[in-house]
C-alpha positions as CSV (number, residue, x, y, z in Angstrom):
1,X,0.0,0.0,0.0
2,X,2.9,2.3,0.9
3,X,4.5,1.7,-2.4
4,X,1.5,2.5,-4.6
5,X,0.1,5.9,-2.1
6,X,4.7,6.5,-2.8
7,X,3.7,5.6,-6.6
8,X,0.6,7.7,-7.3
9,X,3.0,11.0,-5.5
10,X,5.4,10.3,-7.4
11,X,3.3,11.0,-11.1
12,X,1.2,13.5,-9.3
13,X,4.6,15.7,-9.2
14,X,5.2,15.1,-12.6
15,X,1.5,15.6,-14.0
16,X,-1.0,17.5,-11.6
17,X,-3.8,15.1,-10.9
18,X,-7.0,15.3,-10.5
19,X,-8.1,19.3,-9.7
20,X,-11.0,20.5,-8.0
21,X,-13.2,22.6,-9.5
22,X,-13.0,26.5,-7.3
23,X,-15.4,28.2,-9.8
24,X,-19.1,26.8,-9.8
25,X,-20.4,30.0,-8.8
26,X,-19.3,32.9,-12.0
27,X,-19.8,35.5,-9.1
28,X,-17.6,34.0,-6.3
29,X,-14.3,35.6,-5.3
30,X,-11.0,33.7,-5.3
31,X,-8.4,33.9,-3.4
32,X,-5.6,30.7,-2.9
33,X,-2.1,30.4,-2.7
34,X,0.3,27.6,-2.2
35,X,2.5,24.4,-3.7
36,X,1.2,22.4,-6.4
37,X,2.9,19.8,-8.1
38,X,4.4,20.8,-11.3
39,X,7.0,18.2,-13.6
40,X,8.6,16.7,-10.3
41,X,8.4,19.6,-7.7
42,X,5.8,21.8,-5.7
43,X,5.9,25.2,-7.1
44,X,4.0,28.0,-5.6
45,X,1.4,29.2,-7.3
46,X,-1.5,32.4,-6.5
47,X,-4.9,32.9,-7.9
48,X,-6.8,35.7,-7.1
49,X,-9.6,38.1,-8.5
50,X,-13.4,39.5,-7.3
51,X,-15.3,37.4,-9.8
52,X,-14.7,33.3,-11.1
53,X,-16.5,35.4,-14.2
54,X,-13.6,37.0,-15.2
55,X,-10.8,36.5,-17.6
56,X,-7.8,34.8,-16.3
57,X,-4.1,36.3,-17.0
58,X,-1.0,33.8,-16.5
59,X,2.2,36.3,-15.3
60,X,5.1,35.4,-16.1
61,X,7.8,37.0,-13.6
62,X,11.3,38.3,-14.9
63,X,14.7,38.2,-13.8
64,X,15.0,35.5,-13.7
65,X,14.6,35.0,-10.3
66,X,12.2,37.5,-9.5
67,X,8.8,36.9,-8.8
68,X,6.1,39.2,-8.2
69,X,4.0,37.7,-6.0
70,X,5.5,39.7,-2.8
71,X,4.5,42.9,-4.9
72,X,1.0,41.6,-6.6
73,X,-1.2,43.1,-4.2
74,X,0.0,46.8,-4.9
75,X,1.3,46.0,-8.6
76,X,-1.9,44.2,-9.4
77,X,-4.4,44.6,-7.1
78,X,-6.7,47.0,-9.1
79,X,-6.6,44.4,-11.8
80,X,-8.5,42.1,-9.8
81,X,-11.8,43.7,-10.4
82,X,-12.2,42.7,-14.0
83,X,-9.4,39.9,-14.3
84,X,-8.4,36.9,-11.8
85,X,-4.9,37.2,-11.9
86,X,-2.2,33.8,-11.7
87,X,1.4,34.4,-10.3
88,X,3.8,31.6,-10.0
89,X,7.2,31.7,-8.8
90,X,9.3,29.8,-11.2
91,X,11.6,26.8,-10.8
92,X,14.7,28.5,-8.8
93,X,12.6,31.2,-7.5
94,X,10.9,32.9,-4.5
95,X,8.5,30.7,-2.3
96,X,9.6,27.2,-4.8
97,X,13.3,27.7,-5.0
98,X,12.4,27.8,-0.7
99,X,10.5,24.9,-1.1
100,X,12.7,23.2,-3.1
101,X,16.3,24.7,-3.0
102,X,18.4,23.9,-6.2
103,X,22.0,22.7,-6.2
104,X,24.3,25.2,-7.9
105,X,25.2,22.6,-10.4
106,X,21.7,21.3,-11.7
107,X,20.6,23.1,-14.6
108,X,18.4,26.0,-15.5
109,X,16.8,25.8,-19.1
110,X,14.1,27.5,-20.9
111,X,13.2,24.0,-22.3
112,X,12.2,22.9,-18.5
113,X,10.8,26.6,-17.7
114,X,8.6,26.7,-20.5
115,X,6.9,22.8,-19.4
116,X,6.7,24.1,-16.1
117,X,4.9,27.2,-17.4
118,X,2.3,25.4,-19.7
119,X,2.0,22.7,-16.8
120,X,0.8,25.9,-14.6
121,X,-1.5,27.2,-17.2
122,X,-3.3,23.7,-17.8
123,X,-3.7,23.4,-14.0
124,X,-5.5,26.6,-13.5
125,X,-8.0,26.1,-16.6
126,X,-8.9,23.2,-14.9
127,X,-9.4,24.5,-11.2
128,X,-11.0,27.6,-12.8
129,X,-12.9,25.9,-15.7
130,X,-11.6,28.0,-18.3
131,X,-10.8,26.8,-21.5
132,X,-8.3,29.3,-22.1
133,X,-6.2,32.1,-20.3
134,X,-4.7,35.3,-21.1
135,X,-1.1,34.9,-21.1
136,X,1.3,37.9,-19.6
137,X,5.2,37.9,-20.1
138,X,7.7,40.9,-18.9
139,X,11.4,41.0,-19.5
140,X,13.0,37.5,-18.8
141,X,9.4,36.7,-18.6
142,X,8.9,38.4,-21.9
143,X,11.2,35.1,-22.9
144,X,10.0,31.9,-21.6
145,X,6.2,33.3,-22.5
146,X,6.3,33.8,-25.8
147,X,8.0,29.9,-25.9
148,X,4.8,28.8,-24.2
149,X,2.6,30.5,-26.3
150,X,4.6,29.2,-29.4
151,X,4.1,25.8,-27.9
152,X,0.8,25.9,-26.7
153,X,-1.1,28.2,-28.8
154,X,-4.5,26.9,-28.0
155,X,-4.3,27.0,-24.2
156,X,-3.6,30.8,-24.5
157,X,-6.4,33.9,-25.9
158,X,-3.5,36.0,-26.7
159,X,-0.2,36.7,-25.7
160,X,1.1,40.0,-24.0
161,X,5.0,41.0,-24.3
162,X,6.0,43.4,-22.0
163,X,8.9,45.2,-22.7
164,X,9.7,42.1,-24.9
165,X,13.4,40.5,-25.5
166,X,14.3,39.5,-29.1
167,X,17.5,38.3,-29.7
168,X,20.8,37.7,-27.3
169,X,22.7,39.6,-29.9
170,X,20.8,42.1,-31.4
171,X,19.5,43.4,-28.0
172,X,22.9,43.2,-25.8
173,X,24.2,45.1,-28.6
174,X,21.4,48.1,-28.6
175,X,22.1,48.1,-24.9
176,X,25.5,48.6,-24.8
177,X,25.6,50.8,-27.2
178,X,22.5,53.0,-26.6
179,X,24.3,52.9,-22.9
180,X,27.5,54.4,-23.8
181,X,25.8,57.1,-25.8
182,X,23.8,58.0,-23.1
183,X,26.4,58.6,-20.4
184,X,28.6,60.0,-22.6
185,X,26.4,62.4,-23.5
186,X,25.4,63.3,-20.0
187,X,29.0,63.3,-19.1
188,X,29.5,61.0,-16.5
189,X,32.7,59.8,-15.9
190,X,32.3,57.2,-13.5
191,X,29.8,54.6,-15.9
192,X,32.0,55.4,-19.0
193,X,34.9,54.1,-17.4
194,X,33.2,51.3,-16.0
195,X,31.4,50.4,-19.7
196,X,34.3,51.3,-21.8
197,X,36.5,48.5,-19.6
198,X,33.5,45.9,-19.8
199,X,33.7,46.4,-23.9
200,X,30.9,45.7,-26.0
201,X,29.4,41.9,-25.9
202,X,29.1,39.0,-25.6
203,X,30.7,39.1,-22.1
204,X,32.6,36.3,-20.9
205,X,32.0,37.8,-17.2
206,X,29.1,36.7,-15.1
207,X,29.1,40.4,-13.8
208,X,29.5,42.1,-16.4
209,X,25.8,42.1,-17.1
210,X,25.0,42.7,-13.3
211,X,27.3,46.2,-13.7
212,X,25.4,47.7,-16.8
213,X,21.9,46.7,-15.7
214,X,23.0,49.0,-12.5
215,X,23.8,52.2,-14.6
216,X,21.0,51.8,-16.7
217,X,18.8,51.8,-13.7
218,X,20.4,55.2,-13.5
219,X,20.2,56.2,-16.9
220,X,16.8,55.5,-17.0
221,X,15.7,57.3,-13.5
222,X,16.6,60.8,-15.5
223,X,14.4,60.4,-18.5
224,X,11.4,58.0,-16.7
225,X,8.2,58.6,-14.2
226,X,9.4,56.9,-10.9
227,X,7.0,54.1,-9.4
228,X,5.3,54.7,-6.4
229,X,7.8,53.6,-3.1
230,X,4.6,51.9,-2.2
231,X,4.6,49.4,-4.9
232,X,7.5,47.6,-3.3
233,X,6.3,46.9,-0.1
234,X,6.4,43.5,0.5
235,X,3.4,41.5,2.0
236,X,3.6,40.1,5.0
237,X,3.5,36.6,4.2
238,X,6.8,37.4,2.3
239,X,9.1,39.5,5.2
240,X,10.6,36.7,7.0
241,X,14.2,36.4,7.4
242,X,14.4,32.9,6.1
243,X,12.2,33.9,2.6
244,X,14.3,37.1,2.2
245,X,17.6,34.7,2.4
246,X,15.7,31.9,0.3
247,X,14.6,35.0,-2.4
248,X,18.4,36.3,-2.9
249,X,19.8,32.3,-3.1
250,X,17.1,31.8,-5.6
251,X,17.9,35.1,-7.9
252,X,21.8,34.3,-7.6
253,X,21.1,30.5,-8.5
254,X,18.5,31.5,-11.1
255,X,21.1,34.3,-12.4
256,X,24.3,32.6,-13.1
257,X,22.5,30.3,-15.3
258,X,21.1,33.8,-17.2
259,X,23.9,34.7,-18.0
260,X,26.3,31.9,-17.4
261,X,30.0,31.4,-15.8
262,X,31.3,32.1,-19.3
263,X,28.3,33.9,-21.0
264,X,26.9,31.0,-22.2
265,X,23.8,31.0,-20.2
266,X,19.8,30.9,-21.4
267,X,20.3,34.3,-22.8
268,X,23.6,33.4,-25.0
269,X,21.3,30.4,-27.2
270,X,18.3,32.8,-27.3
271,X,16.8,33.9,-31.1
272,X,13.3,34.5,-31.5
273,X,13.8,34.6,-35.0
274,X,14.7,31.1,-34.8
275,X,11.4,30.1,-32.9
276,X,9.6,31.3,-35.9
277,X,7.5,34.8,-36.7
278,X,4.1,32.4,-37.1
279,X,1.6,32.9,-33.9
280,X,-1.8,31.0,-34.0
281,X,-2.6,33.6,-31.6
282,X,-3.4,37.4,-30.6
283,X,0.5,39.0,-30.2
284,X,1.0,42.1,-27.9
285,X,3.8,44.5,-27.5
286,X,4.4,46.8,-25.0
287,X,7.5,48.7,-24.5
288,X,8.9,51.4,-22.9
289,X,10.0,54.3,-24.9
290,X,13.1,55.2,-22.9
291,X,13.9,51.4,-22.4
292,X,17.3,50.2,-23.7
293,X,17.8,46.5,-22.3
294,X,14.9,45.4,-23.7
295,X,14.9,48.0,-26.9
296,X,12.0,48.9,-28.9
297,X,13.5,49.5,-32.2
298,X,14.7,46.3,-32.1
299,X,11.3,44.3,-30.7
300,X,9.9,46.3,-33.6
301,X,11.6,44.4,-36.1
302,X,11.0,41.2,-34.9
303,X,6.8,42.4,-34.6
304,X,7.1,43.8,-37.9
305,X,8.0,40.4,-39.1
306,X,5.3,38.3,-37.2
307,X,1.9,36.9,-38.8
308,X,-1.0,36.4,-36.5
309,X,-4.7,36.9,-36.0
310,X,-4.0,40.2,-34.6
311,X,-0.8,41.8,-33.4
312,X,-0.6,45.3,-31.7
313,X,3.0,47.2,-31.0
314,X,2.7,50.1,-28.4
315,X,5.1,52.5,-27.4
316,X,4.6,54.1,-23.5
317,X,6.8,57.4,-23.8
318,X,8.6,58.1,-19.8
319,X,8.9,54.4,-19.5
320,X,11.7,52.2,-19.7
321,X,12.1,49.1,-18.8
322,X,10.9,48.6,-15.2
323,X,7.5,49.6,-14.8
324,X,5.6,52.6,-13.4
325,X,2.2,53.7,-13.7
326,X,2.1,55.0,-17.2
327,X,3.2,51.1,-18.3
328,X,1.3,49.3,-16.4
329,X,-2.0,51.6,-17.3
330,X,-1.2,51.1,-20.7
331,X,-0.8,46.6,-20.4
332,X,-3.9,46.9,-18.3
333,X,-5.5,48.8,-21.5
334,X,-4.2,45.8,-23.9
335,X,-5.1,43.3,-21.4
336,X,-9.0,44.4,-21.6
337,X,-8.8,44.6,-25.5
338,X,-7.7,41.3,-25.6
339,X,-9.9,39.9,-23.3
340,X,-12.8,41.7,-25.1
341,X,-11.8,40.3,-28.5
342,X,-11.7,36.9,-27.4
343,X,-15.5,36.9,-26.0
């Protein structure tokens, strides 16, 4: 008996089993969180939203290693009202990479993120009998979501790209260079020293990425609206002393294998092109205007290139790539197109 209850546990962490319907009532609230099993471990997983009724979004977190879900009441909590939305903290992240802390050696791939992600999305149409979901991707996330909507068209109403990644090459490049041009132009000494030793990419150093994201956080703070401090107050469920440790372990873990020891990480082997410009599905856009990680000039040429049912590029001007109100007003816009259309 022990060795079939040891059994059954064993394919229910690789496949969720059988799900409960929450949503028999269209009017009832939800509100759940916790560990479900997903391709071999429990991953944590929030649903939340005023009406069963409502259109469900799937967010995709970026980083990688960064989930939302200590920030989703102030981030999203307005959303709630005419969407349910679905946070998940991914493999070697937040609340699961707690749950389930990864070795430094076991490895990271968008081929196992993307099956966990579409794993996640088929559990919640089933506990929320919805046949499909509105599916939500921002920077890193921006990544492994449009995989899953590439593989899983049909479980998805459309996709959303928020401040969408392209191409390992293409957009490194644009950042580096759009980068240099900005500090030089604003005459600060300190980053064009620090970028001019870095060079241009690919980088061979894991930190090298780390030390340009930083002064483009600064770059960006003079041309951007700031988010409210408000939106970064954690809730309470995620202020302990051992999730705060768990969080940072789980973005180092989750980074290295970004970037990689030698820059041959996720983001060295990553080509949209090479996934194909063919969606079965509704594609979105949103980027910021001032954003130069994630740049729009090049997402435009990859949209430009795409055929789908319908496809939408919008441009948020005192935005880059983090978000503040004027970005996330302008997803939460898409977001209600989309859901309309797909009525």
């Amino acid at each position: 008996m022990q060795r079939i209850a040891a059994l059954m546990y064993a394919l229910c962490l690789s496949l969720p089993c059988a799900v409960q319907a929450a949503c028999e009532d269209p009017a009832k609230a939800i509100d759940e969180q916790g560990f479900i099993p997903i391709n071999g471990i429990e991953q944590w997983v929030t649903i939340k939203g005023e009406r069963c009724a409502n259109p469900v979004v799937l967010m995709v977190h970026g980083g990688p290693g960064n989930p939302l879900t200590p920030y989703a009441h102030n981030l999203f909590g307005a959303w709630e009202k005419e969407f349910t939305i679905v946070h998940w903290d991914q493999r070697g992240s937040g609340m699961t990479y707690s749950r389930k802390p990864m070795p430094e050696d076991q490895p990271l791939t968008m081929e196992q993120l993307s099956a966990d992600g579409i794993a996640v999305a088929e559990y919640v149409t089933r506990r929320l009998g919805k046949r499909k979901l509105l599916l939500w991707g921002s920077s890193w996330g921006s990544m492994l979501g449009i995989q899953m909507a590439h593989a899983r068209p049909q479980l998805f109403d459309a996709y959303l790209g928020a401040v969408q990644v392209v191409d390992y090459k293409a957009n490194q490049t644009a950042f580096y260079d759009g980068l240099l041009r900005a500090v030089r132009a604003a005459g600060d000494i300190g980053a064009i020293a620090k970028l001019e030793a870095l060079g241009a990419p690919p980088w061979t150093n894991p930190r090298a990425f780390g030390i340009a994201r930083r002064i483009d956080r600064q770059v960006e703070a003079r041309v951007t609206d700031p988010a409210p401090k408000s939106w970064w107050q954690p809730a309470a469920l995620y202020t302990t002393p051992k999730y705060e440790a768990d969080y940072t372990a789980g973005e180092d873990y989750s980074f290295i294998h970004f970037v990689g020891y030698k820059g041959d990480g996720m983001f060295s082997r990553y080509d949209l092109y090479r996934m194909g410009t063919r969606f079965a599905l509704p594609v979105y856009f949103v980027m910021g205007q001032e954003d130069l990680l994630s740049s729009p000039q090049v997402a435009r040429r990859y949209f430009d290139a795409i055929e789908a049912p319908a496809k939408d590029f919008i441009v948020v001007p005192r935005a880059g790539h983090d978000p503040n109100e004027v970005m996330m007003a302008a997803q939460f816009k898409v977001l209600q197109r989309a859901a309309a259309a797909a009525r």
